[in-house]
Backbone as numpy.savetxt, mean C-alpha at the origin, in Angstrom:
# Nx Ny Nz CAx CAy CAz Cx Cy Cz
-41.24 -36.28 2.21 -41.15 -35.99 3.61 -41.50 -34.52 3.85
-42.38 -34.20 4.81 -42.70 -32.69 4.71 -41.76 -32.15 5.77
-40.50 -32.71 6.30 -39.58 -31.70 7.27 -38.51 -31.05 6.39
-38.42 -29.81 6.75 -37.43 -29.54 5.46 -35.86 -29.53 6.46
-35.19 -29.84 5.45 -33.96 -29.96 6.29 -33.07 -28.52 6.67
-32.35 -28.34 7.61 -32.10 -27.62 8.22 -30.97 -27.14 7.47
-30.91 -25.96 7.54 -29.32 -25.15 6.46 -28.53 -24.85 7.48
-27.36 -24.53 6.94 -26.40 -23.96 7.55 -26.84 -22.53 8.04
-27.97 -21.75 7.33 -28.00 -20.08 8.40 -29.07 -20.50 9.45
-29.82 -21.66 9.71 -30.19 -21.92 10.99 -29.65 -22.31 11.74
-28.52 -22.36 11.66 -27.23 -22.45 12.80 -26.61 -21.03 13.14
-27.02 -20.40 12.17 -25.81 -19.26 12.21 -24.11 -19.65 11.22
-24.19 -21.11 11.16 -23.00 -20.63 10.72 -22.53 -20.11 9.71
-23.76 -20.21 8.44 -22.83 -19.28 7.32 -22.51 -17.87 7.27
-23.19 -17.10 8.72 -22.79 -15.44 8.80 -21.24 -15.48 9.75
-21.34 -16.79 10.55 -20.13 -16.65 11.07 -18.67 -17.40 9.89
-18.98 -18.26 9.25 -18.30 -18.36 7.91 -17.93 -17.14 7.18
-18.83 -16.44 6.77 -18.67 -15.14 5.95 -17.81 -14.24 7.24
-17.69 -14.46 7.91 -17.30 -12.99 9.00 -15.70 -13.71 8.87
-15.71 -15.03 9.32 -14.08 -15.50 9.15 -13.81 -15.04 7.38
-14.31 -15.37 6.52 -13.79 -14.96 5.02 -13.41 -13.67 5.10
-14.13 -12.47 5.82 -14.04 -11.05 5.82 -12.71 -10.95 6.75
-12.81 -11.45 7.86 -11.41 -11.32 8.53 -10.01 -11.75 8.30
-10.42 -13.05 7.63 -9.31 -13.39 6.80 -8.57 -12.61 5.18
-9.88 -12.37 4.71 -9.58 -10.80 3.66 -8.78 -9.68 4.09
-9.08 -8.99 5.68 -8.74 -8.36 5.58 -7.28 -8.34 6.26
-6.95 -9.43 6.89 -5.81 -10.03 7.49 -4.55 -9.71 5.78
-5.14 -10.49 5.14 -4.56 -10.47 3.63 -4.34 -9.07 2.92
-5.22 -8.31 3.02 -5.02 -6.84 2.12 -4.41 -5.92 3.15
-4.26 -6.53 4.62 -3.58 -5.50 5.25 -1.89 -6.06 5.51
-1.53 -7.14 5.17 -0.48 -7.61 4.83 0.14 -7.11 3.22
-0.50 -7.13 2.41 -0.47 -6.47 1.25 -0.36 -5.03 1.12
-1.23 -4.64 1.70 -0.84 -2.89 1.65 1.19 -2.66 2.36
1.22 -3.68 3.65 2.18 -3.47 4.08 3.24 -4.00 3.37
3.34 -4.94 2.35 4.43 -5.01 1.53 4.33 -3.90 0.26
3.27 -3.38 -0.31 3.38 -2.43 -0.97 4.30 -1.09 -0.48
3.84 -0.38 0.60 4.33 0.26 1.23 5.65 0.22 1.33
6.12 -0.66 1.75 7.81 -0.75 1.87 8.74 -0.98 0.78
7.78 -1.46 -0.69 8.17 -1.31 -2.03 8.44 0.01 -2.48
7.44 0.80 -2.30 7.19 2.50 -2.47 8.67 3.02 -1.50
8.88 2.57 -0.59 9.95 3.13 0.44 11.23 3.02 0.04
11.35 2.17 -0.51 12.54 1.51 -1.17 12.67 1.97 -2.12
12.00 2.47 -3.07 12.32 2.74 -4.11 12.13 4.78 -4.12
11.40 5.18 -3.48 11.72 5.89 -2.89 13.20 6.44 -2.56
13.27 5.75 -1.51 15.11 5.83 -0.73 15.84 6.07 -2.03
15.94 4.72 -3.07 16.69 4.60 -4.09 16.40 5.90 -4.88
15.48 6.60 -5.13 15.29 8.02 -5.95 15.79 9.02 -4.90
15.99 9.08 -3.80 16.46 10.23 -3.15 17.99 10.30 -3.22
18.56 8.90 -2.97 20.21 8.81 -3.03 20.80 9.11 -4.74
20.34 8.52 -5.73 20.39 9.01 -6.85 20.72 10.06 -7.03
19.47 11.16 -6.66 19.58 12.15 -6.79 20.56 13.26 -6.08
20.31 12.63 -5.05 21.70 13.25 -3.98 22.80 13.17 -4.56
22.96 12.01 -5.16 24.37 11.89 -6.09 24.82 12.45 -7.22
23.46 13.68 -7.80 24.08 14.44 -8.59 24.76 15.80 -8.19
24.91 16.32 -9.53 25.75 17.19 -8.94 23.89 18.95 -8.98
24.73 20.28 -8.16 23.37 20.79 -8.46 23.26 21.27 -10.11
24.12 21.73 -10.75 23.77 22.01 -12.01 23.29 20.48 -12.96
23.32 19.15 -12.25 22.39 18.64 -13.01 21.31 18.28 -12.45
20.81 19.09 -11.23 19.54 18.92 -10.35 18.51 20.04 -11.24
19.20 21.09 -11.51 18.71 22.23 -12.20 18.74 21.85 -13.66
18.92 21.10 -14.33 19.04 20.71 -15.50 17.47 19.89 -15.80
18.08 19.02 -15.11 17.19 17.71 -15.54 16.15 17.53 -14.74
15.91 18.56 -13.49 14.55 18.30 -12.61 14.25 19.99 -12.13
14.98 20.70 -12.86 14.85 22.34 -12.19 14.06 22.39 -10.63
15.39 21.81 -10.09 15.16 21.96 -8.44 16.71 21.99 -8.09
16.48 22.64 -6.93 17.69 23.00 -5.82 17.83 21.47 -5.22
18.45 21.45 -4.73 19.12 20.36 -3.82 18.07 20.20 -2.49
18.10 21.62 -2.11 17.13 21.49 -0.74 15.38 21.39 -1.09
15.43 20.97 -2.32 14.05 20.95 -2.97 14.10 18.97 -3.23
14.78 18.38 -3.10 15.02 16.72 -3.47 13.92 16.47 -2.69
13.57 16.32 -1.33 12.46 15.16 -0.69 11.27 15.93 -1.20
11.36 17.23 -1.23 9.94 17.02 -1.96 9.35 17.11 -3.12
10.65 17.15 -4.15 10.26 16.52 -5.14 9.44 15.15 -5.16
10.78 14.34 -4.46 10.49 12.72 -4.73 9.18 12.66 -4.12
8.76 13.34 -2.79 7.34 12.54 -2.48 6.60 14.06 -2.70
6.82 14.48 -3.63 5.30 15.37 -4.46 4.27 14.78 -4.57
3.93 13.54 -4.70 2.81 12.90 -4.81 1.68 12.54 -2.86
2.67 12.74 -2.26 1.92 12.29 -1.32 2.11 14.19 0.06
2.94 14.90 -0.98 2.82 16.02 0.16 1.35 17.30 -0.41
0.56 17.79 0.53 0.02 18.85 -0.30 0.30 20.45 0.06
């Protein structure tokens, strides 16, 4: 038969397929970042109270920081 049969991107729909996969991706990794995030927070929290709970000569011991030096210890990684 010389008609060739018609695909799915002469409809358009496999760019609109791919655009739902992309939106649905990113629906997913932005749900994901947001449970990461609140993992980091939490555990976080849990390293600040810890530490609060020592005393200062074992703040100066075991992390040679002051007391009023604790939050930025714990988030040294994300302050510059």
């Amino acid at each position: 038969m010389a008609h060739a049969l018609k695909t799915s991107n002469d409809f358009g729909l496999t760019n609109i397929a791919n655009g739902v996969v992309k939106a649905v991706k990113a629906v997913g990794n932005a749900i994901a970042d947001f449970f990461v995030s609140i993992t980091e927070a939490q555990s976080r929290s849990a390293e600040l109270n810890s530490m609060h709970a020592l005393s200062d000569a074992e703040l100066a011991t075991k992390f040679g920081i002051t007391r009023s030096e604790i939050t930025a210890y714990v988030f040294r990684d994300r302050m510059f």
